[in-house]
Structure formats: structure tokens, C-alpha cells
Backbone as CSV, one residue per row, in Angstrom:
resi,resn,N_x,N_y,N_z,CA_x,CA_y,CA_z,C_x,C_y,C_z
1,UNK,-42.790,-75.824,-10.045,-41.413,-75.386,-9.926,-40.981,-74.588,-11.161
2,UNK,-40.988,-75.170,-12.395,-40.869,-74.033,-13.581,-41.579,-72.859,-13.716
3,UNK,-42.729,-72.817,-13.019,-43.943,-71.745,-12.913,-43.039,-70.393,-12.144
4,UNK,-42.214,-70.931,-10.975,-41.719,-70.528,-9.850,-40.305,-69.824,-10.614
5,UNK,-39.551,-70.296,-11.701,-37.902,-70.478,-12.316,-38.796,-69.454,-13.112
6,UNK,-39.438,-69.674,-14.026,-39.801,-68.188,-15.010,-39.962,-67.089,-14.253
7,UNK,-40.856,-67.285,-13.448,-41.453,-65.968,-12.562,-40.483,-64.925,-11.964
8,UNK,-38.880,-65.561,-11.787,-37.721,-65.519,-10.753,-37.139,-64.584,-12.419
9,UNK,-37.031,-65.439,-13.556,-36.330,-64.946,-14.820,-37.218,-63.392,-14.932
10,UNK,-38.314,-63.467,-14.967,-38.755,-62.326,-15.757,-38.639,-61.343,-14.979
11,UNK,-38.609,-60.943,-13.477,-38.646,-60.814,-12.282,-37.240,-59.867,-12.708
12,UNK,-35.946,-60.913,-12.657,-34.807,-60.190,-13.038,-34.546,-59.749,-14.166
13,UNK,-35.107,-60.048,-15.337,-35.004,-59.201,-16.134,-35.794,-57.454,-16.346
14,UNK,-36.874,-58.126,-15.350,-38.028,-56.736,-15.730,-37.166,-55.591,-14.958
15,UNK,-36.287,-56.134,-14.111,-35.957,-55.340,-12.900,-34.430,-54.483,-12.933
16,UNK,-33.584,-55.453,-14.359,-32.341,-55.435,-15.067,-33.082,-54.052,-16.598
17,UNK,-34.309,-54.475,-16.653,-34.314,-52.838,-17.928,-34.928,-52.047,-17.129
18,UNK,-35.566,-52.048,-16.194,-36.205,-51.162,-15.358,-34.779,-49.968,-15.129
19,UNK,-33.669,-50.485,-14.154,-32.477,-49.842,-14.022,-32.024,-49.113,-15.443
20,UNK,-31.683,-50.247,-16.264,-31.316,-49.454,-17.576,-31.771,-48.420,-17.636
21,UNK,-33.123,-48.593,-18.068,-33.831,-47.634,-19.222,-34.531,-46.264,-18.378
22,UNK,-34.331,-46.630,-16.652,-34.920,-44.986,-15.817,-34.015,-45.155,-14.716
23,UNK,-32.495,-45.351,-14.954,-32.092,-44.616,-14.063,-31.578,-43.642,-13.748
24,UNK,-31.388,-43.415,-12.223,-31.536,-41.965,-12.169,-30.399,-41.644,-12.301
25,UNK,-30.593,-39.929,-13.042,-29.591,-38.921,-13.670,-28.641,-38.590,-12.303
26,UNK,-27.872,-37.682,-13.282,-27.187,-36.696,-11.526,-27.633,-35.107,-11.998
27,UNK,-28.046,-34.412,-11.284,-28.093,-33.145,-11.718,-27.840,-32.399,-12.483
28,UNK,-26.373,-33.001,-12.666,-25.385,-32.053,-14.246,-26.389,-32.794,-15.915
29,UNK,-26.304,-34.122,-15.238,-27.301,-34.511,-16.208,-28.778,-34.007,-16.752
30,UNK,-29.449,-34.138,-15.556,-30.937,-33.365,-15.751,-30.873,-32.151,-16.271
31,UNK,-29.560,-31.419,-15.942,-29.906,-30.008,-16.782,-29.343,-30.123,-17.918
32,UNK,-28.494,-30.569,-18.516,-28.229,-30.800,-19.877,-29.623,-31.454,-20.687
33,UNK,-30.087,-32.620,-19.922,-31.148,-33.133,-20.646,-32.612,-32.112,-20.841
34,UNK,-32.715,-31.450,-19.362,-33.739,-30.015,-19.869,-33.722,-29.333,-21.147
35,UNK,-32.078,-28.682,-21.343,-31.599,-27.950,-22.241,-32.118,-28.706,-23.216
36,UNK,-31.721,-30.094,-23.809,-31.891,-30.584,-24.570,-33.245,-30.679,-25.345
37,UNK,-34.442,-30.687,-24.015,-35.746,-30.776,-24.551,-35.752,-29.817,-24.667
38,UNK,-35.546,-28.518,-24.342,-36.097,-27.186,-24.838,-35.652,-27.045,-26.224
39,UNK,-34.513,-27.802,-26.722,-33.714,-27.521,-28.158,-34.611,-28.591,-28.961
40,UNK,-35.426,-29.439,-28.529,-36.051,-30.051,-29.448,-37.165,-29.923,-29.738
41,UNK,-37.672,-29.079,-28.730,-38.956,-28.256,-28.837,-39.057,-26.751,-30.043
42,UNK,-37.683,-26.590,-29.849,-37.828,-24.897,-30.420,-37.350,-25.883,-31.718
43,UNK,-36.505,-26.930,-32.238,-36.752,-27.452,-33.513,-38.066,-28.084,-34.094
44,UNK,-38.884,-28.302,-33.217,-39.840,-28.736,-33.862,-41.136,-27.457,-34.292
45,UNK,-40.891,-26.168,-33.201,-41.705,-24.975,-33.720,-40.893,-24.512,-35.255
46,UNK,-39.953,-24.700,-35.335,-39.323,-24.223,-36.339,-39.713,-24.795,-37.450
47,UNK,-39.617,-26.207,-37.533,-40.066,-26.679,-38.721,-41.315,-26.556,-38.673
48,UNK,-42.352,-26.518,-38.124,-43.715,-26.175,-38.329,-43.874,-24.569,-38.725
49,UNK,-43.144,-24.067,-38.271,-42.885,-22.249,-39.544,-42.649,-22.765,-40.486
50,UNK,-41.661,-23.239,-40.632,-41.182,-22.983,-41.614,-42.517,-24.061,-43.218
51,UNK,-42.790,-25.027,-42.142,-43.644,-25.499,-43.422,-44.828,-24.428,-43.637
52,UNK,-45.685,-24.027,-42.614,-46.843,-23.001,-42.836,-46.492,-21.908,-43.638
53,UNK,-44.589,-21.660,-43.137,-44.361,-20.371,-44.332,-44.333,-20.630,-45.468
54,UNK,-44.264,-22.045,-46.129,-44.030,-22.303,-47.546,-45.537,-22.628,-47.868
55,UNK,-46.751,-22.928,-47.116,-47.691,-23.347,-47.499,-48.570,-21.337,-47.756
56,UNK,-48.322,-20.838,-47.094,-48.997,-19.444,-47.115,-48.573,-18.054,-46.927
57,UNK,-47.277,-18.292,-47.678,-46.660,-17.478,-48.301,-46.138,-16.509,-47.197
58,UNK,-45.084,-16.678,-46.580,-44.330,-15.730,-45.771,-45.574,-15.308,-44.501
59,UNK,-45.966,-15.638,-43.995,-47.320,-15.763,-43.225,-46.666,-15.618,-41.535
60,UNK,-46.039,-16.656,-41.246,-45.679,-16.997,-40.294,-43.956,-16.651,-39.976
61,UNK,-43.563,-15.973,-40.760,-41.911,-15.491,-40.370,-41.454,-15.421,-38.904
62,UNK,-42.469,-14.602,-38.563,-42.093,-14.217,-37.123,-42.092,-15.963,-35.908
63,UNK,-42.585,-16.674,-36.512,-42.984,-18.241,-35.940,-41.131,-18.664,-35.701
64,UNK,-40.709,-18.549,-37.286,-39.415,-19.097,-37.095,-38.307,-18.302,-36.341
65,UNK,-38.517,-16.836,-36.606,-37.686,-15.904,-35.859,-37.716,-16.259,-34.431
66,UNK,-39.192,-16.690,-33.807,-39.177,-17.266,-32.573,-38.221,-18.493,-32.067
67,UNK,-38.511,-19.622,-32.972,-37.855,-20.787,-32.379,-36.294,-20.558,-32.960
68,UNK,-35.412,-19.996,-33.838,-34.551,-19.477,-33.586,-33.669,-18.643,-32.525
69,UNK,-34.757,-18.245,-32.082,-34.487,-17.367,-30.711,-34.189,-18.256,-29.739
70,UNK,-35.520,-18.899,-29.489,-35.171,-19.954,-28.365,-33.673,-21.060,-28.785
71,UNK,-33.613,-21.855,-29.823,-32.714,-22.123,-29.758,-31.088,-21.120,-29.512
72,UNK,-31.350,-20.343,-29.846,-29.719,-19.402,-29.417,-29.910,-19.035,-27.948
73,UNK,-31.101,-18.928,-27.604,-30.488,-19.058,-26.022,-30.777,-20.128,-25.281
74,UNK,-30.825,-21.588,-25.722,-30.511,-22.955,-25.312,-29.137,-22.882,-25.483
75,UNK,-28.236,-22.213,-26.694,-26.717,-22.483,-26.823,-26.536,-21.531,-26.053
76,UNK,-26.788,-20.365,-25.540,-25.726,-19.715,-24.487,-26.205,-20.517,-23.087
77,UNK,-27.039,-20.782,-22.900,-27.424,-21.310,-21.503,-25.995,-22.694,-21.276
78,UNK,-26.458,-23.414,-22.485,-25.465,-24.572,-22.704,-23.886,-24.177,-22.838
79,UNK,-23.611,-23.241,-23.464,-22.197,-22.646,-22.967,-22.287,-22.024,-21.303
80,UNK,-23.079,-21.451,-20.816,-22.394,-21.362,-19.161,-22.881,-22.687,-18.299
81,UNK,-23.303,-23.641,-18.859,-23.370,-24.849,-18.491,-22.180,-25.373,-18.187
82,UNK,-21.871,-25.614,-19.789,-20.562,-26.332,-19.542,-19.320,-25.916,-18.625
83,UNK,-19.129,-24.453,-18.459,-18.128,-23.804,-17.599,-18.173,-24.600,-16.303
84,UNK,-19.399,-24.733,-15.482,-19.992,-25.252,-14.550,-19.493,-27.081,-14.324
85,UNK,-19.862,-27.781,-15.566,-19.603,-29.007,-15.507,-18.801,-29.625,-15.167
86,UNK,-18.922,-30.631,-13.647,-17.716,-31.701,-13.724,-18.094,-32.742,-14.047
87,UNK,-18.836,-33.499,-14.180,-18.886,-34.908,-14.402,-19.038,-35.141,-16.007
88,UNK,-18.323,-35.824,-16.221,-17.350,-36.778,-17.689,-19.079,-36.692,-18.274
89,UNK,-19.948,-37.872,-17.972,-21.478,-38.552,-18.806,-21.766,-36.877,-18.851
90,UNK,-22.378,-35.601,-18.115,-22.840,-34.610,-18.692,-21.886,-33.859,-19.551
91,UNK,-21.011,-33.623,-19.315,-19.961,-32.853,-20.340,-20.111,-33.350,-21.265
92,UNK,-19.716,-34.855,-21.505,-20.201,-35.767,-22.961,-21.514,-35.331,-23.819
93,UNK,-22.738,-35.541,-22.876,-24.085,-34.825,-23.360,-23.814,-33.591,-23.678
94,UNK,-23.352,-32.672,-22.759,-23.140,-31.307,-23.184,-22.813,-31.309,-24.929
95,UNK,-21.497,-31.642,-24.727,-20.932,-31.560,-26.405,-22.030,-32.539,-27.556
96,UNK,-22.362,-33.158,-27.100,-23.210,-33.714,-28.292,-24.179,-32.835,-28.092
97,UNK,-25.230,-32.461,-27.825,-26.146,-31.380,-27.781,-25.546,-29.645,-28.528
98,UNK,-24.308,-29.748,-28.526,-23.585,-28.616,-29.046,-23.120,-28.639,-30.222
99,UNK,-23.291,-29.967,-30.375,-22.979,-30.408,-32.318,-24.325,-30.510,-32.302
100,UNK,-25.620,-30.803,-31.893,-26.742,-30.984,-32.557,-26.679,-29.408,-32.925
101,UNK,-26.873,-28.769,-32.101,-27.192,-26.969,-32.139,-26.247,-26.425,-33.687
102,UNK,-24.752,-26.637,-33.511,-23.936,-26.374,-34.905,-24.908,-26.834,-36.140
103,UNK,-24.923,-28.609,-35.968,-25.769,-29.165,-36.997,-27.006,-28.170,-37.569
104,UNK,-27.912,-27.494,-36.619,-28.938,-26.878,-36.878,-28.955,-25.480,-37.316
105,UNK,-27.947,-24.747,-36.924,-27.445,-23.819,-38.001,-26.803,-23.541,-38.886
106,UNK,-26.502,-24.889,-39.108,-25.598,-25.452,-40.839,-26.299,-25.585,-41.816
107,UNK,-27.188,-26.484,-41.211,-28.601,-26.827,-41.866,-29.728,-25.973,-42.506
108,UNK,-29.853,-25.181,-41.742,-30.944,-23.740,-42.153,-29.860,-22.578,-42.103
109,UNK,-28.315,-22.719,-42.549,-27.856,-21.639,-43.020,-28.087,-19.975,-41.720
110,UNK,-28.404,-20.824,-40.837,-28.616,-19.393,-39.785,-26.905,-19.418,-39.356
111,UNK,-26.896,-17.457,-39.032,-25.602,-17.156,-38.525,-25.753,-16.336,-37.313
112,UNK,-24.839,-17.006,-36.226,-25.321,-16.444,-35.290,-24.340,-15.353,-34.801
């Protein structure tokens, strides 16, 4: 019988983070969250310029000019996003993803 009472506990719990932790988006969501990976992708090419440019001397410029790029057009995509947006949870994402983007050209001094 306790064999049976755990089995029932873990059962609802596995099944209580299962929901949490993958449930499903709504559309407005998934595309904000796309946007999002593409903005964390073009930050992570960036900092990999930018270290190769300090390791071999202006080498790789054009590396960062790239993921700069991509990030400025993750922020215009993400501005006619938001025009688009009704639901409250993506608009929310929206704007935090739009302070990460500010954050990242504060940070490396880029002007767009």
C-alpha cells in the first residue's frame, strides 16, 4: 500500500512540473520566444568576435559587424511584433526582450 501512495505522489508531482516547465505557448508567445533565440544567438557570435578580435588583432571585425546586424534586425522585427500583439504574457516578453536589446547597446556602446 505505501509502494502504491508514493507511486500516486511522484506520479502527481512528475505530472505537476511536467505542465510547469513545457507548457504550451500561444503563438504570440512562440514568436517572441524565436526572436528571442535569434537575439541570443547573434549575442553569443558577437562575443566570440569580439574575443578573437582582441586575441588577433582586428582579424575578425567583420564577425561583429555581423552579429550586430542580426541583432538590429531582431529589434525591428520585435518592434512590428509588438504593433501586432494582444496577449498581456507576450507583450510582457516582448518588452523584456526590448530592454535586453537596449541593455546590449549600452553595453558595447553601439548606436543605432
Amino acid at each position: 500500500m505505501r509502494v502504491l501512495i508514493w507511486i500516486l505522489i511522484i506520479a502527481v508531482i512528475s505530472f505537476l512540473a511536467y505542465n510547469y516547465f513545457y507548457s504550451a505557448l500561444s503563438e504570440e508567445e512562440k514568436q517572441v520566444k524565436e526572436l528571442e533565440k535569434r537575439f541570443n544567438t547573434a549575442i553569443e557570435q558577437y562575443v566570440r568576435a569580439v574575443r578573437t578580435t582582441a586575441e588577433i588583432a582586428m582579424a575578425t571585425v567583420s564577425d561583429s559587424d555581423e552579429a550586430v546586424r542580426k541583432v538590429k534586425n531582431v529589434k525591428n522585427e520585435l518592434e512590428e511584433l509588438k504593433k501586432r500583439l494582444k496577449e498581456e504574457d507576450a507583450l510582457t516578453k516582448a518588452k523584456k526582450l526590448e530592454e535586453k536589446i537596449r541593455e546590449f547597446y549600452k553595453r558595447n556602446e553601439i548606436v543605432d
